[in-house]
PAMI-567222 format. One record per atom (N, C-alpha, C, O, CB): x, y, z; residue in three letters. Coordinates in steps of 0.05 Angstrom, whole numbers, padded with zeros to 5 digits, always signed. Atoms other than C-alpha are relative to their C-alpha. Glycine has a CB too. Example, Ala and Ser with C-alpha at 12.3 -4.5 7.8 and 13.67 -1.06 7.14 Angstrom:
2
+00018-00024+00000Ala
+00246-00090+00156Ala
+00018+00024+00000Ala
+00039+00024+00013Ala
-00020+00001+00025Ala
-00016-00024-00001Ser
+00273-00021+00143Ser
-00015+00022+00014Ser
-00005+00044+00018Ser
+00009+00009-00029Ser
//
This chain:
77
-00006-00010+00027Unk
-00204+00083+00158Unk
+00030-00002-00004Unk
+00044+00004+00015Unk
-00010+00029-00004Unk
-00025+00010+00004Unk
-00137+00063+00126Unk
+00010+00026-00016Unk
-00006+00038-00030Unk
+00002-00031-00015Unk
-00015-00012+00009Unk
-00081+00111+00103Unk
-00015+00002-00031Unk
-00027+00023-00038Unk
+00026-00012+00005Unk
+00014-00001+00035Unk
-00108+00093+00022Unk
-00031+00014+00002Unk
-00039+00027-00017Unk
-00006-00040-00015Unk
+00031-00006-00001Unk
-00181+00110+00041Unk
+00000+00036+00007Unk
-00018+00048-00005Unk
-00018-00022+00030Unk
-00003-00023-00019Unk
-00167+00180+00078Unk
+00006+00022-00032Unk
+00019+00016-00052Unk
+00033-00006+00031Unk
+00000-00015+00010Unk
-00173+00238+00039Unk
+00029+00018+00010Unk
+00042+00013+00030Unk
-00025+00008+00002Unk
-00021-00021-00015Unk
-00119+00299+00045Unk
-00007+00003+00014Unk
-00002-00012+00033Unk
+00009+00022-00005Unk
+00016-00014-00017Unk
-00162+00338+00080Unk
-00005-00012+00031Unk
-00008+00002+00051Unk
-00025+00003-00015Unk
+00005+00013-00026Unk
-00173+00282+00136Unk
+00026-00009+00006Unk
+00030-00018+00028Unk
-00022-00022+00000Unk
-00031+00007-00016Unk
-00098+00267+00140Unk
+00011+00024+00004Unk
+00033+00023+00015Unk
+00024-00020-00016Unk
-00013-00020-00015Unk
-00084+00335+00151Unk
-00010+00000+00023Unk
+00005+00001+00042Unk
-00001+00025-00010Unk
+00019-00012-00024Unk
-00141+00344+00202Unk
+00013-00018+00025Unk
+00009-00009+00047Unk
-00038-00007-00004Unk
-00012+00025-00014Unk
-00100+00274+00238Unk
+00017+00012+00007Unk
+00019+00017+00031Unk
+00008-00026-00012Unk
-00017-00007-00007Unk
-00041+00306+00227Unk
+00007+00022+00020Unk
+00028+00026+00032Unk
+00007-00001-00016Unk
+00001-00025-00019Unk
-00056+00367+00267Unk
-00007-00008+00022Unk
+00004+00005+00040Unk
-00017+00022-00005Unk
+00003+00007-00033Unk
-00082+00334+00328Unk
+00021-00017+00004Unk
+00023-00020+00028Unk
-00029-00015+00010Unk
-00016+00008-00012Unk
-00028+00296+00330Unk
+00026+00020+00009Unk
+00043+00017+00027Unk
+00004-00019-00013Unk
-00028-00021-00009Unk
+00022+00359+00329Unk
-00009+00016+00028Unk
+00005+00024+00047Unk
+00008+00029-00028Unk
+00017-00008-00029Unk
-00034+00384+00381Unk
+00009-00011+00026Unk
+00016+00003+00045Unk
-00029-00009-00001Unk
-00006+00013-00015Unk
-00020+00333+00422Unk
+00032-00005+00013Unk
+00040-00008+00036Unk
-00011-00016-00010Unk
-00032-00004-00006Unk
+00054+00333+00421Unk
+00005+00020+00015Unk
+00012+00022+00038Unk
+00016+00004-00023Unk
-00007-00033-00010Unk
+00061+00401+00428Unk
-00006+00008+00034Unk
+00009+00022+00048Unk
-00024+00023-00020Unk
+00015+00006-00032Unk
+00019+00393+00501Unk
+00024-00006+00015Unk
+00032+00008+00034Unk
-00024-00029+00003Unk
-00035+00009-00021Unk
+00090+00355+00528Unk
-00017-00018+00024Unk
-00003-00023+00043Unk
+00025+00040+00022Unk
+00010+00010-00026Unk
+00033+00317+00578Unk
+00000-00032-00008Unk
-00006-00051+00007Unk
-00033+00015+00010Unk
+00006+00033+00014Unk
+00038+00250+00525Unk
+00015-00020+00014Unk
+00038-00011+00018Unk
+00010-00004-00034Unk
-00019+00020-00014Unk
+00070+00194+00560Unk
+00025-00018-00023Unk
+00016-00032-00042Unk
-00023-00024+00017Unk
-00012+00002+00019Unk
+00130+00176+00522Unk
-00002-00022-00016Unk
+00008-00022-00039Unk
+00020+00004+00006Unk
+00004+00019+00028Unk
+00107+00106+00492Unk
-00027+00017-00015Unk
-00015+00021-00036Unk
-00011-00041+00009Unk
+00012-00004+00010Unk
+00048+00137+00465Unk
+00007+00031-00011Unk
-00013+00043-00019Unk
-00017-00008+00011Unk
-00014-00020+00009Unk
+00093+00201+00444Unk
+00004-00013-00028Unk
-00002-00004-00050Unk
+00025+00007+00017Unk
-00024+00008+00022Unk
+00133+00157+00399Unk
-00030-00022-00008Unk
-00032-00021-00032Unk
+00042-00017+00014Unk
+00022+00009+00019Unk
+00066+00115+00379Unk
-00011+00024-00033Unk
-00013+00021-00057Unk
-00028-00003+00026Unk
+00011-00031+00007Unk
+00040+00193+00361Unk
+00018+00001-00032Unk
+00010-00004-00055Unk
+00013+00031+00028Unk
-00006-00002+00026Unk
+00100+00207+00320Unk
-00006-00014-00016Unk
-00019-00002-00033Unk
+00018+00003-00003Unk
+00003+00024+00019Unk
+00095+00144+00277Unk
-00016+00008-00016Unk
-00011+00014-00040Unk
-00008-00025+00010Unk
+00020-00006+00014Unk
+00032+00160+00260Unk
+00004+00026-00014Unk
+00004+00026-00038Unk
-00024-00001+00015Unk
-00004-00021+00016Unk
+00045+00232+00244Unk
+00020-00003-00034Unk
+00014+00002-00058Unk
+00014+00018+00021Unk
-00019+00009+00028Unk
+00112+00207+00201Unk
-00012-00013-00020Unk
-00001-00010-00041Unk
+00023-00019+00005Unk
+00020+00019+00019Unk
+00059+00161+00162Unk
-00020+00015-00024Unk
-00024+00011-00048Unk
-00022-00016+00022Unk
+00020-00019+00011Unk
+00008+00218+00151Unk
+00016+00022-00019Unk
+00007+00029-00041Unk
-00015+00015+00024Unk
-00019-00021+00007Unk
+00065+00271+00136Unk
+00008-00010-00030Unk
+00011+00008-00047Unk
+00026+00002+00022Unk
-00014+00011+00022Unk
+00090+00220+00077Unk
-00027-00007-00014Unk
-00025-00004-00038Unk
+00023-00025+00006Unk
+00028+00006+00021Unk
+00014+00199+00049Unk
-00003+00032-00010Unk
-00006+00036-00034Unk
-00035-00014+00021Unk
+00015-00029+00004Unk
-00003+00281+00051Unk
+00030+00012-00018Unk
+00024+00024-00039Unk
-00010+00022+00038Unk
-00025-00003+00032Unk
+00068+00294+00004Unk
-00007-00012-00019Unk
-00009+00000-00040Unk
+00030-00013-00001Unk
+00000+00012+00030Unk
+00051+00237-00041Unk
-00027+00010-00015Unk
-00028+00013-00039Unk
+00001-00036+00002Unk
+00016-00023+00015Unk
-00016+00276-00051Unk
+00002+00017-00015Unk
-00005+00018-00038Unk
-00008+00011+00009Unk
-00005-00019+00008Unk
+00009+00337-00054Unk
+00018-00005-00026Unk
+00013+00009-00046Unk
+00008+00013+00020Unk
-00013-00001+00030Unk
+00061+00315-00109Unk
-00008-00017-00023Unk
+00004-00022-00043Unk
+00028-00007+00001Unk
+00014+00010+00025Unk
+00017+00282-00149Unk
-00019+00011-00007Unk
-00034+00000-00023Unk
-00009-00023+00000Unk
+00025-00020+00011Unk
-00033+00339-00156Unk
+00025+00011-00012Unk
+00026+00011-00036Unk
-00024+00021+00021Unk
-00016-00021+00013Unk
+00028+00381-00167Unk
+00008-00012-00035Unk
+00006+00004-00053Unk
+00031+00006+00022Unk
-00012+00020+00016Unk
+00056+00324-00223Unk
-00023+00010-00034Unk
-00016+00015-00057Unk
-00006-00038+00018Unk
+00016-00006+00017Unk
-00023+00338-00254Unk
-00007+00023-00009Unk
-00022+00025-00028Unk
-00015-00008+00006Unk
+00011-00030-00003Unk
-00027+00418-00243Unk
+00027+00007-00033Unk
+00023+00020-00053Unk
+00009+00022+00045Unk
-00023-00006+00022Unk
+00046+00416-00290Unk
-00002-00003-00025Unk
+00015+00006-00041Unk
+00020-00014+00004Unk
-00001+00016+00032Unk
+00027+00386-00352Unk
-00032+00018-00011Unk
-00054+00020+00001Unk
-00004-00049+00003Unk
+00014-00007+00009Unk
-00007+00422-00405Unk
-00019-00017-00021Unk
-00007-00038-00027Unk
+00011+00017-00004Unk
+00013+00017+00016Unk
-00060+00391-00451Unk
-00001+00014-00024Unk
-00020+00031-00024Unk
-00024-00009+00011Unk
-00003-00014+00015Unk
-00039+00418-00522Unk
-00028-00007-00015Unk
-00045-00024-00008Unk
+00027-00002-00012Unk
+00017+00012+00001Unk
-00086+00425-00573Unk
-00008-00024-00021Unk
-00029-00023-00034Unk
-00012+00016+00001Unk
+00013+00016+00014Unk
-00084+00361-00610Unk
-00003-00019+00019Unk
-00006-00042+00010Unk
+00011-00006-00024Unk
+00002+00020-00020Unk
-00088+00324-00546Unk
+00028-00002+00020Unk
+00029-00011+00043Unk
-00006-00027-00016Unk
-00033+00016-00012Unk
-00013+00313-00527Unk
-00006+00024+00028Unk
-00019+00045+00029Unk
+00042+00006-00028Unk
-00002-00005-00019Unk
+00004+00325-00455Unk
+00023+00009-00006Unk
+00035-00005-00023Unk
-00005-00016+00018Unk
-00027-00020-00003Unk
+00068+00379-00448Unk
+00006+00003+00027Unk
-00014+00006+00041Unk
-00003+00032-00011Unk
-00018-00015-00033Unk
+00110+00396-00378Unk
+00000+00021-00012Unk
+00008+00026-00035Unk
+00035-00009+00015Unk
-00002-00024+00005Unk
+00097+00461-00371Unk
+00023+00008+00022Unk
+00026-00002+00044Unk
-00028+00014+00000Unk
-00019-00020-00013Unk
+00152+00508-00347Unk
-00006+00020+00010Unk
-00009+00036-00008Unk
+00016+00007-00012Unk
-00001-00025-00004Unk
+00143+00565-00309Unk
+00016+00025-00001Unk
+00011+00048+00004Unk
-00005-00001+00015Unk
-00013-00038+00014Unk
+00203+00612-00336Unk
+00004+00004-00018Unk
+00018+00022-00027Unk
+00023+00015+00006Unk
+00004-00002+00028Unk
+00186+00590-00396Unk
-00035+00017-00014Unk
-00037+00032-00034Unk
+00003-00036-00009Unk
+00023-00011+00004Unk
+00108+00609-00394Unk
-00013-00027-00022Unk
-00004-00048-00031Unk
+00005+00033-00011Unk
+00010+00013+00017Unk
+00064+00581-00434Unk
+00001-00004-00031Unk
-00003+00017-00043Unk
-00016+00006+00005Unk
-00003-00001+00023Unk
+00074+00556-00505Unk
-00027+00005-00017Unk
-00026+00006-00042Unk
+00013-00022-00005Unk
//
């Protein structure tokens, strides 16, 4: 399964066995630095998630249709 295919949920679940694994200290150092890679990969797909839900959670849908940035210390208009 490729980075595009992978849900959050399964690149977190990646990303945690790989910190699992780290964390151990028993990894042999090419496959340390394989490890991170992959983590750094997962770490940057599971942001661009997360800030593109956040991107969709921000914007209000007024009501003649139009999309608004909502503000939070503004509240809601």
């Amino acid at each position: 399964m490729t980075e595009k295919q992978q849900t959050f949920a399964e690149a977190m679940t990646a990303l945690e066995e790989i910190v699992r694994q780290l964390e151990q200290g028993d990894v042999p150092l090419e496959n340390a630095i394989d490890l991170y890679k992959q983590g750094m990969e997962l770490s940057k797909f599971c942001h661009s998630k997360l800030q593109h839900a956040e991107e969709q959670l921000v914007s209000i849908v007024q009501e003649t249709g139009e999309t608004t940035a909502f503000d939070p210390l503004k509240g809601e208009s």
